[in-house]
N, C-alpha and C positions, 0 to 999 in steps of 0.2 A: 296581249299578243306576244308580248318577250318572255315571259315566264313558262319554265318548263315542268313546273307544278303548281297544284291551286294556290291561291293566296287569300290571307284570310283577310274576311271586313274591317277588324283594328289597322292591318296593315297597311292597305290601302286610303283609312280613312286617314294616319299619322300621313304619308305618301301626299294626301292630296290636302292637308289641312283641315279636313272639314268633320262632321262630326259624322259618328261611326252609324249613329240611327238612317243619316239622309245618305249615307253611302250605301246603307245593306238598301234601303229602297228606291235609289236609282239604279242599284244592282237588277233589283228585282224590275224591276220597271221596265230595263234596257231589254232583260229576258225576256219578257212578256212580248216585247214588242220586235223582238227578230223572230219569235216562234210566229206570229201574228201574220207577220209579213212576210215567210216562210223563208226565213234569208238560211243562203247555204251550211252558213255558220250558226250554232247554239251558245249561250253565253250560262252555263249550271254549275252551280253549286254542289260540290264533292269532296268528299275530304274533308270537311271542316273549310274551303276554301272556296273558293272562283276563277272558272278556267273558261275559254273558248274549245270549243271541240266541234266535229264538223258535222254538222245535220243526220241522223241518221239515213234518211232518205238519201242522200248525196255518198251516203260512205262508201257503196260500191266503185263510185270513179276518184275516189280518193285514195283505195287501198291500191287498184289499178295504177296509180299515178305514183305511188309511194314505194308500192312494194314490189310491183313487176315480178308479181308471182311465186314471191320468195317470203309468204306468212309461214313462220313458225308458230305452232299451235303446240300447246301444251298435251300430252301423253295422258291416257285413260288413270296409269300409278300418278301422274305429278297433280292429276287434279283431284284425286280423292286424297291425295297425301295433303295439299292443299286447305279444303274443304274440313281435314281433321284440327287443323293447324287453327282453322278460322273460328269453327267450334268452341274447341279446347282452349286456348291460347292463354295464359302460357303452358307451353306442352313440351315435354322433353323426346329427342326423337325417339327413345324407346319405348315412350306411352305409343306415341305415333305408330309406330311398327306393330305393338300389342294391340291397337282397335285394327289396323288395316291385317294384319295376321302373317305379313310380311316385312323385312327387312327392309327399311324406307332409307339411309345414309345415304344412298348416290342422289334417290330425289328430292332429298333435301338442300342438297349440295346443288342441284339444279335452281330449285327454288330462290333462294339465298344467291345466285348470283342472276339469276334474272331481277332482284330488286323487288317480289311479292313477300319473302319471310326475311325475317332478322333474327341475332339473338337477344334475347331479351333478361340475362342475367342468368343467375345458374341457382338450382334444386338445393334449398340449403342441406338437407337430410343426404344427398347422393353427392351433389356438386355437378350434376349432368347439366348441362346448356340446354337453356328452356327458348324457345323460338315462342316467335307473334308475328302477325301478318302488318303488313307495313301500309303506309300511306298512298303508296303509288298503288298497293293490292286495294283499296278501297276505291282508288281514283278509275283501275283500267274496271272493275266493276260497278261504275256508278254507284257507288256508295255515298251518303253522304259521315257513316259512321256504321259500327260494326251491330247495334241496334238494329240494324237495316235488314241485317241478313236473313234470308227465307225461315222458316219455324220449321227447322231440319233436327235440331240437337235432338229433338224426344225420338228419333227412330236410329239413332246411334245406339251403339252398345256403353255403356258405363266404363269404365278405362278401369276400375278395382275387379268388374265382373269378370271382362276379360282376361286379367291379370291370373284372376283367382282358375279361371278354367284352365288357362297355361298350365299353371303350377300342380292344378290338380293331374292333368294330363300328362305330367313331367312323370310324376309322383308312379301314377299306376306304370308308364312305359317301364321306368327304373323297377317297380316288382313284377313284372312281366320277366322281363331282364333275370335278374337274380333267380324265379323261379326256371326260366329257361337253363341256367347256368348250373343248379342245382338238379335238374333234370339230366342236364347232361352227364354231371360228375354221379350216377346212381341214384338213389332215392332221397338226397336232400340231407340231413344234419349224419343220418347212419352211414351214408353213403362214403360221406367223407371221415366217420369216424374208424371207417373198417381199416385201413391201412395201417392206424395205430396201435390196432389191438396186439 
């Protein structure tokens, strides 16, 4: 009840002296028997840890009593930006920006100070800052580890594909371009050799 993140069953078991086996199953044991009993309170496992959290059934007069109407909910961009982050991980925000097909740095910068993304070292090839999603992002999603996560990845886009379509699409724009420019100056290589003659 004083911890403001899970805490793992070593810890607890060094905490109370006793061994980590009969701790994880009074752990389990305490849970089984507040769900049983349908007490307000939940006692689960997440994070790699063990936390109280308050019944879901009860959550409406909690949020009520907590937040007086003032939930901030995450944005339709910060949670697909999110969601890429969770996938990918480690991911540099410009992979990030290249699957979502938009410019993600402000919601990243979101992210990262709400405490869901961190960096996680940087792209040795580029040096870009590579983010992962954090412990407290498994905690507020009931996770107990990132293994958990729905079987989403196969209907993403591959982060080379999209890359590669970028570039391609870069590529024709730039001879679009050029032939525009070439069009304009007269008919292209003679057009502009006429002047010299």
């Amino acid at each position: 009840m004083v911890v403001d993140e899970p805490v793992a069953e070593e810890r607890l078991a060094e905490a109370l002296e006793r061994p980590r086996a009969e701790v994880a199953a009074a752990l389990r044991e305490l849970s089984a028997e507040y769900t049983a009993q349908g007490r307000g309170f939940d006692l689960r496992l997440v994070a790699g840890g063990w936390r109280f959290y308050s019944r879901e059934s009860r959550s409406a007069a909690v949020d009520r009593f907590l937040l007086d109407g003032r939930q901030a909910r995450l944005t339709q961009a910060a949670l697909e930006t999110l969601a890429v982050v969770a996938y990918r991980q480690p991911v540099s925000r410009s992979r990030v920006s290249a699957v979502r097909g938009v410019n993600c740095d402000g919601v990243m910068r979101t992210l990262v100070q709400r405490g869901l993304v961190e960096e996680a070292g940087s792209e040795p090839e580029t040096g870009a800052i590579l983010y992962r999603t954090t412990n407290y992002f498994l905690e507020r999603m009931g996770l107990r580890g990132l293994d958990e996560l729905p079987e989403l990845a196969p209907f993403l886009p591959e982060v080379d594909d999209v890359e590669a379509e970028s570039l391609e699409g870069t590529m024709i724009a730039e001879a679009v371009a050029a032939a525009a420019a070439q069009a304009a100056d007269g008919s292209g290589e003679a057009g502009r050799a006429g002047p010299d003659r």
